[in-house]
LUMGU-492050 format. One line per field, with one value per residue (C-alpha): x, y, z; residue in three letters; residue number from 1. Coordinates in steps of 0.1 Angstrom, whole numbers, plus 2048, in hexadecimal, padded with zeros to 3 digits. Example, Ala and Ser with C-alpha at 12.3 -4.5 7.8 and 13.67 -1.06 7.14 Angstrom:
# residues 2
east (87B:889);
north (7D3:7F5);
up (84E:847);
r (ALA:SER);
k (1:2);
This chain:
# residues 421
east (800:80D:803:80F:818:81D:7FA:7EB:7F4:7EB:7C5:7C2:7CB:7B9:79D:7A3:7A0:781:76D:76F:76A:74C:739:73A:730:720:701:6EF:6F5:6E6:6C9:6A4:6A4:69A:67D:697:6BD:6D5:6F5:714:733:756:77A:78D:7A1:782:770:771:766:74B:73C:73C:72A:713:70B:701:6EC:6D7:6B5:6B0:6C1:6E6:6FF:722:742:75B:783:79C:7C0:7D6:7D1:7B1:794:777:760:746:72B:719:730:74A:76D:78E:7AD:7C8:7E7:7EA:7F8:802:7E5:7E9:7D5:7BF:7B5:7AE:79C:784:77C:76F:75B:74B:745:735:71E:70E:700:6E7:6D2:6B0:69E:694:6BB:6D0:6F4:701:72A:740:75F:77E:7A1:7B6:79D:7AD:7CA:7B2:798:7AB:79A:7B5:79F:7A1:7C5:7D0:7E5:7E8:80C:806:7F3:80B:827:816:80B:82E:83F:822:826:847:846:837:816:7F8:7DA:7C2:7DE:7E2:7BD:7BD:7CE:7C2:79E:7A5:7BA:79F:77C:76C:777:76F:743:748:73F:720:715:714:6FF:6E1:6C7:6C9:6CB:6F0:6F7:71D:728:74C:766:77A:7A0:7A8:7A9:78E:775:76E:759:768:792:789:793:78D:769:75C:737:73D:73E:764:76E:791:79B:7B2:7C6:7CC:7D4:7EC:7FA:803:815:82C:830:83A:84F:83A:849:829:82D:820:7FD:7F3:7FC:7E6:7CB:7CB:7C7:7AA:785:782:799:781:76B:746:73C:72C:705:708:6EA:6EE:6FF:6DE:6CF:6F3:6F4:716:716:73C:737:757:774:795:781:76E:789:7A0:783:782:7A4:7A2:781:79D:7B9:79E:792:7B6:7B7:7CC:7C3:7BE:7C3:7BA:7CE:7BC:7B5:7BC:7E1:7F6:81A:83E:83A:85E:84E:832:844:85B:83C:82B:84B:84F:82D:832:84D:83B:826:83D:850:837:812:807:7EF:7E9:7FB:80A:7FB:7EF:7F1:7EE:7DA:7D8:7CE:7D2:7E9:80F:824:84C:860:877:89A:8A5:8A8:899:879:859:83E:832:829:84A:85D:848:851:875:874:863:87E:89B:886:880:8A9:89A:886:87D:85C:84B:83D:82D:817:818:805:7ED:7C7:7C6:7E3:7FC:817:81C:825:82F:824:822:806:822:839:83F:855:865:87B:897:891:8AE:8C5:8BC:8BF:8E1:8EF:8E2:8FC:8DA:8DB:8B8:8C4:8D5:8B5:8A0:8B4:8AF:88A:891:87B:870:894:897:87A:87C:8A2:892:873:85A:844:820:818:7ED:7EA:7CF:7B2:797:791:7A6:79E:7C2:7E2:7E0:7FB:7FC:813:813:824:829:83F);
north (800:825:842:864:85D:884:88A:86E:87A:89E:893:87E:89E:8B9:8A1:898:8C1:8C3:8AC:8C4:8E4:8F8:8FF:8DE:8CC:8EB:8F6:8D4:8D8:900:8FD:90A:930:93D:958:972:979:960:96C:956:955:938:935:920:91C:919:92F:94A:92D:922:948:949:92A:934:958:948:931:940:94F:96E:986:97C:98B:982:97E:95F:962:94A:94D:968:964:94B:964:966:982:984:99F:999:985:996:980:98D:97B:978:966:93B:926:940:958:97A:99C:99E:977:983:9A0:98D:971:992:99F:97B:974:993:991:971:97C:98B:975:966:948:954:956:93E:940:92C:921:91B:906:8FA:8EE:90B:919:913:931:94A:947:953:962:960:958:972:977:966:97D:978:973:958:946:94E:941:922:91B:922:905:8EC:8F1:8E8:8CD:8AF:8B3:8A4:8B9:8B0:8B7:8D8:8E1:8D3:8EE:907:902:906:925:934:949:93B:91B:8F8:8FE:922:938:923:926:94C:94C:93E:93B:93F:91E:915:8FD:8F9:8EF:8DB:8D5:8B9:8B9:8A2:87E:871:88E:894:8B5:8BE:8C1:8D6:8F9:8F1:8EA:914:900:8DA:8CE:8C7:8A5:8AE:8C2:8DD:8C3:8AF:8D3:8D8:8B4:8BE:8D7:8C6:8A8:8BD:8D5:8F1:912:91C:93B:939:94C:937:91B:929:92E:909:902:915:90F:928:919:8F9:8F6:8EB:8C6:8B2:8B5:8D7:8E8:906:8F1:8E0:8F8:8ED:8D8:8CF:8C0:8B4:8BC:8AD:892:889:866:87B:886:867:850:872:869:84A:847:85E:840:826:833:833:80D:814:801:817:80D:825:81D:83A:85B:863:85B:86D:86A:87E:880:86C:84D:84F:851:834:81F:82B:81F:7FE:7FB:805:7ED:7D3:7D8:7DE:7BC:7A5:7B3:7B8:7C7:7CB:7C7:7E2:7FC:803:826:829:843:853:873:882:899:88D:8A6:8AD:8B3:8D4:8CC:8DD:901:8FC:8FF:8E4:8DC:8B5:8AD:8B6:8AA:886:882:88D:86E:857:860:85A:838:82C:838:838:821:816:811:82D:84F:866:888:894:8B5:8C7:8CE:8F2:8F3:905:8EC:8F5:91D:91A:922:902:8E6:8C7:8B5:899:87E:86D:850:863:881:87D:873:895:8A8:896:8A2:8CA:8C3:8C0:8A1:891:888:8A5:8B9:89D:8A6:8CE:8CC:8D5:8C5:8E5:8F1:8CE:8CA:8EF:8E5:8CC:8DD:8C4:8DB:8D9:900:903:922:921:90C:918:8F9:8DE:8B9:8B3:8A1:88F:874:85F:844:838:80E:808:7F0);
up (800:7F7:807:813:83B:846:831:845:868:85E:84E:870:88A:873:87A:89D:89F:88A:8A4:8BE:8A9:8BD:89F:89B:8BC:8CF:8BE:8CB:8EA:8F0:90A:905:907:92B:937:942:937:92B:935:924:937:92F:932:91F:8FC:8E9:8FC:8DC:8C4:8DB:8E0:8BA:8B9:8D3:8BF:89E:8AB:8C9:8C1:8DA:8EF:8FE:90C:922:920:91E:920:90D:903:8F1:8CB:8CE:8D1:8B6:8A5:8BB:8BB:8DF:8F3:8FE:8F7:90B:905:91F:92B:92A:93C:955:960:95C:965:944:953:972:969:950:96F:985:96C:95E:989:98D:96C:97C:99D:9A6:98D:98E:982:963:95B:949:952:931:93D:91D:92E:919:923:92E:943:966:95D:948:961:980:99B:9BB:9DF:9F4:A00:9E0:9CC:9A4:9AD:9C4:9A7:990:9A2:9AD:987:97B:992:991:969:96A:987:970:985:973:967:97F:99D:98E:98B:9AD:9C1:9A6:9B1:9D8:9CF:9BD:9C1:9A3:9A0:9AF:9A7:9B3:997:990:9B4:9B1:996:9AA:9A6:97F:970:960:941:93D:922:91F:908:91D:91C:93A:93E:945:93D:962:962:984:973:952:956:981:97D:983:97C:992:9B4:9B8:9CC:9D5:9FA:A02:A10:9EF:9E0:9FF:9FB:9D4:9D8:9F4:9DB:9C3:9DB:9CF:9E4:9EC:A04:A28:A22:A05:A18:A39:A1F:A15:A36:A3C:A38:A1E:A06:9FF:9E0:9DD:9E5:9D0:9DD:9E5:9E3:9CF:9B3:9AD:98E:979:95D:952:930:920:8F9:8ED:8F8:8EF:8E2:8CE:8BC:8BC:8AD:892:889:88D:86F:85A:85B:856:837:828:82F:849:86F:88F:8AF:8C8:8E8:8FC:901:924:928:93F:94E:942:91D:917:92A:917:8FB:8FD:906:8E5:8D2:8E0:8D3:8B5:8B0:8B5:89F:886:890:899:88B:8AE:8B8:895:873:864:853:875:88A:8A9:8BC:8DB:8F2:916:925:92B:943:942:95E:951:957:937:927:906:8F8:8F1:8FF:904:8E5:8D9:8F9:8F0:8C8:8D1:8EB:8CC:8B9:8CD:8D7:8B6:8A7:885:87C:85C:85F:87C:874:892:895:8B8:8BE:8D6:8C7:8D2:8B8:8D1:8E2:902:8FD:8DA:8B9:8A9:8B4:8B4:89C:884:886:86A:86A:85B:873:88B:86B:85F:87C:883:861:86C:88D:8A3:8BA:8C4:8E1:8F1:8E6:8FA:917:917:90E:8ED:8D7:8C6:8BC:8B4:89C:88F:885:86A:860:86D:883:885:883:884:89A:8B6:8A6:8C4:8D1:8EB:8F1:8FE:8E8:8CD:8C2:8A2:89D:87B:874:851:83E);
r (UNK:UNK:UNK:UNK:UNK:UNK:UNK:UNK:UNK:UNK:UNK:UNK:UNK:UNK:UNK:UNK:UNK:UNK:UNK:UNK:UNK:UNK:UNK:UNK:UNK:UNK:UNK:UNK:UNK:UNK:UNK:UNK:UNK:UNK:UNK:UNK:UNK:UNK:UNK:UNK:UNK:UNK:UNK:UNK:UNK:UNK:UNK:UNK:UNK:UNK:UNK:UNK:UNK:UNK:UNK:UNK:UNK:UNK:UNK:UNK:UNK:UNK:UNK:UNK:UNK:UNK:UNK:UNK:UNK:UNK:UNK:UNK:UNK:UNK:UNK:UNK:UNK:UNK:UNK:UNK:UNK:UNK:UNK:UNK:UNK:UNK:UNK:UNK:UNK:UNK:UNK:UNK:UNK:UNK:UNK:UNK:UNK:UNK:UNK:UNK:UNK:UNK:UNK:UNK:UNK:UNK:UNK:UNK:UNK:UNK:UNK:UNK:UNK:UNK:UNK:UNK:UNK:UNK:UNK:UNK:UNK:UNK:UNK:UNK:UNK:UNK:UNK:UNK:UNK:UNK:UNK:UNK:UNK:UNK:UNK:UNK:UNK:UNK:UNK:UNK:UNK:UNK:UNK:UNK:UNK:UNK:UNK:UNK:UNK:UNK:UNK:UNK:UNK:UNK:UNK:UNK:UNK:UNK:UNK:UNK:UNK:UNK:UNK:UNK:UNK:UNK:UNK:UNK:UNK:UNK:UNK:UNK:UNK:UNK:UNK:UNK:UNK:UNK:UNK:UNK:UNK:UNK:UNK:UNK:UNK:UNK:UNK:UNK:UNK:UNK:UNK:UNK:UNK:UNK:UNK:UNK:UNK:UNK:UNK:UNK:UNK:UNK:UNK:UNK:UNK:UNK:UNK:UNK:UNK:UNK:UNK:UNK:UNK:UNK:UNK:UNK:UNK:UNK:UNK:UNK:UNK:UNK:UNK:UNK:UNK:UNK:UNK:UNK:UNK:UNK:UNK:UNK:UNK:UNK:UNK:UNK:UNK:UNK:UNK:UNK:UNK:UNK:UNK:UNK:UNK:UNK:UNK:UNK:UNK:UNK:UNK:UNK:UNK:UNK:UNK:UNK:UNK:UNK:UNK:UNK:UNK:UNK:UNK:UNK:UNK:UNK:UNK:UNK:UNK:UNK:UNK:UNK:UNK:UNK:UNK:UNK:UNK:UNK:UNK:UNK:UNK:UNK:UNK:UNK:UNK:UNK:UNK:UNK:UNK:UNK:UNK:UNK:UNK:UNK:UNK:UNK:UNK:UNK:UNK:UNK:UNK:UNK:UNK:UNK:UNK:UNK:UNK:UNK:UNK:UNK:UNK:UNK:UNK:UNK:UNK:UNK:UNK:UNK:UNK:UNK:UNK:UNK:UNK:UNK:UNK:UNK:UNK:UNK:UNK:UNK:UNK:UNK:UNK:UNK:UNK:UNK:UNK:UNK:UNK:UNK:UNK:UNK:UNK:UNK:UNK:UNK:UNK:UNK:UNK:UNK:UNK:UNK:UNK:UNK:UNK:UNK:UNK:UNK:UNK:UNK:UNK:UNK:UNK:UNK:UNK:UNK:UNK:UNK:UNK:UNK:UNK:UNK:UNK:UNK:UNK:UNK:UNK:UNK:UNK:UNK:UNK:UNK:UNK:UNK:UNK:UNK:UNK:UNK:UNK:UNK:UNK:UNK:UNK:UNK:UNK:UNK:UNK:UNK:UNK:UNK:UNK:UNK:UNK:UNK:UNK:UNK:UNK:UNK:UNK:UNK:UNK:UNK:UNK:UNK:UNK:UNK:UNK:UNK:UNK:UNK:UNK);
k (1:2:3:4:5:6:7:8:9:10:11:12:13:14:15:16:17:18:19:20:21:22:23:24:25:26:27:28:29:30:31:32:33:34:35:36:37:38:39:40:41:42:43:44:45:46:47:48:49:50:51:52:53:54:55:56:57:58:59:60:61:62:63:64:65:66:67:68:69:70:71:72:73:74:75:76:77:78:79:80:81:82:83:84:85:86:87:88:89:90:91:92:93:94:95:96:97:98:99:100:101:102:103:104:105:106:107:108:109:110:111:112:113:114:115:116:117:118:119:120:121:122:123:124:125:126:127:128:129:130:131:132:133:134:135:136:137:138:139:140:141:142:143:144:145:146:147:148:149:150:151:152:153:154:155:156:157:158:159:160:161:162:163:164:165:166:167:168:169:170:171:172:173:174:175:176:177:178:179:180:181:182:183:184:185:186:187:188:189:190:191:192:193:194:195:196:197:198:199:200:201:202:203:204:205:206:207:208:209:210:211:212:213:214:215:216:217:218:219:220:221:222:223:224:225:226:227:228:229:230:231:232:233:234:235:236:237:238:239:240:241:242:243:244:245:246:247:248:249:250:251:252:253:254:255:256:257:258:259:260:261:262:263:264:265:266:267:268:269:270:271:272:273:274:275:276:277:278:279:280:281:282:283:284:285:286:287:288:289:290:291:292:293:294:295:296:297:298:299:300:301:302:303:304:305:306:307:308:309:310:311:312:313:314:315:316:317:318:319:320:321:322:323:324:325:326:327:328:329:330:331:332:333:334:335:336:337:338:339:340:341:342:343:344:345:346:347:348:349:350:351:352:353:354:355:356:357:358:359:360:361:362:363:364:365:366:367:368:369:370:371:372:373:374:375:376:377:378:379:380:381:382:383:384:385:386:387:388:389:390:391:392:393:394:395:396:397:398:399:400:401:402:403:404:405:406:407:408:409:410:411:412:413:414:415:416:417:418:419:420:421);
């Protein structure tokens, strides 16, 4: 069989993408128009996309105001769209969360408080508790960022750090009703982890968010630590009354998008086995996990003959010990690479859907199996690149960046593995 393997892997992410576009899976999803105001409010990556989406299909009057990332707003005529700074809050974040709090109070229940939540939402919806200082939060973020904590530990002590997090902002809108609306980028799809769950009952304690960021050896200064300890840091419980009006309803998953994919490599005659869409762990163990798979296939047919790809999602982390420049989906094809030294017979797209790579331009990479043979003969060493986080230098060296801009939407990585012989 002949086909083109870089066009393959591109057709499969473009669609992976496509499945979670908000034009696309939103408009279903809008609830029945209420008696009094609807007032929209979201945080999130696709935030911008969603408001748009939201705009040219709602019959009636609307109004809010939703914030998402530098360089992934939309044209919006009634819904207000601020950008500001991501992964690492800033003031234009900050400002945005007191003014979308303060536009949901003081509601009835007429009103329809209508939540847009993407991935990304935790840093451009901050709203420090009292006593909490944006610099506290930005600090915090900054280390746990860089620690190798997971997602949902992250979210964790961003919730019980924050005003509007953890089921907060939905309990001030009551007794208007609230529909969120999610885009999930966390393993799993729990409700409670995407952008800290400003509309769900949140499980975790102050202590778990206290025990984080000892594991991680978070320097947390004294009053935010006093704070955890305190009453007033913890979220709303599942069964808490004013959460009781809130419908949460996910819109679009990381399956969604791998089995999208996935229908794109079966129709070239090309077999698809997706291995999941909720992985976690350091990107390079994930990565030489995903190799020795691939070998295997290539080698003994298993678990399915070649041409096969393999396919997976979720959220790996990397533990900086380096000075270059990458995020994890470049840290993780760099690790495939060295893994695979080559081989004859393995291609691989690594990229993040919101088409920005950690805080990059480019959405991921491509792997070839003559990629390190050509980066070798430019004088760039795959492995010494590995070891100083460098995967984008690395990749940028041979031209085989993925480069999509912000495509206003996130349902987490997406990683193709492509076995021919």
């Amino acid at each position: 069989m002949s086909f083109d393997a870089r066009k393959l892997l591109l057709d499969m992410f473009e669609a992976a993408v496509d499945a979670a576009s908000p034009a696309k899976c939103l408009p279903a999803h809008l609830p029945p128009r209420p008696a009094g105001r609807t007032i929209v409010v979201g945080a999130g990556k696709a935030a911008g996309a969603m408001a748009k989406a939201v705009e040219d299909h709602w019959i009636g009057p609307l109004e809010g105001l939703v914030v998402t990332r530098y360089g992934h707003g939309a044209p919006c005529s009634r819904i207000e769209v601020v950008e500001a700074g991501h992964p690492v809050p800033d003031s234009a974040g900050r400002e945005a969360a007191e003014r979308i709090f303060a536009s949901v109070q003081g509601l009835t229940a007429d009103d329809l408080v209508l939540c847009l939540i993407s991935g990304g939402g935790s840093a451009l919806l901050s709203l420090p508790a009292p006593g909490i200082t944006l610099a506290d939060k930005q600090g915090i973020n900054k280390a746990l960022l860089k620690s190798g904590a997971t997602i949902s530990e992250m979210n964790c002590v961003r919730k019980h750090l924050s005003a509007i997090k953890g089921g907060k902002l939905a309990a001030a809108a009551a007794p208007a009703r609230v529909v969120a609306l999610l885009i999930s980028d966390v393993p799993g799809d729990d409700p409670s982890v995407i952008a800290s769950g400003p509309s769900v009952a949140d499980p975790t304690t102050s202590a778990d968010a206290l025990a984080i960021i000892d594991k991680y050896e978070i320097g947390a200064p004294a009053h935010v630590r006093a704070y955890l300890l305190s009453a007033e840091s913890e979220t709303l419980k599942p069964g808490d009354a004013r959460l009781a009006g809130v419908a949460n309803k996910i819109i679009a998953t990381p399956e969604m998008s791998l089995q999208a994919a996935a229908a794109v490599a079966r129709s070239a005659g090309v077999t698809p086995l997706v291995l999941a869409n909720d992985i976690e762990g350091e990107a390079r163990d994930v990565a030489l996990v995903h190799a020795a798979i691939a070998r295997h296939a290539y080698e003994f047919g298993q678990p399915a003959e070649a041409p096969c790809v393999l396919i997976s999602g979720g959220e790996t982390t990397v533990t900086v010990r380096g000075s270059g420049r990458g995020g994890r989906n470049a840290e993780f094809l760099l690790a495939l690479g060295v893994a695979l030294d080559g081989h004859p017979g393995i291609y691989a797209l690594a990229a993040d859907t919101d088409g920005i790579d950690g805080t990059e331009d480019n959405a991921g990479a491509l792997l070839y199996p003559d990629s390190l043979a050509r980066a070798a003969a430019a004088g760039v060493s795959a492995k010494a690149k590995l070891a100083n986080n460098d995967g984008y230098s690395f990749y940028s060296a041979i031209g085989d960046l993925i480069v999509t801009g912000p495509t206003r939407t996130n349902v987490n990585d997406f990683r193709a593995i492509l076995v021919v012989r």
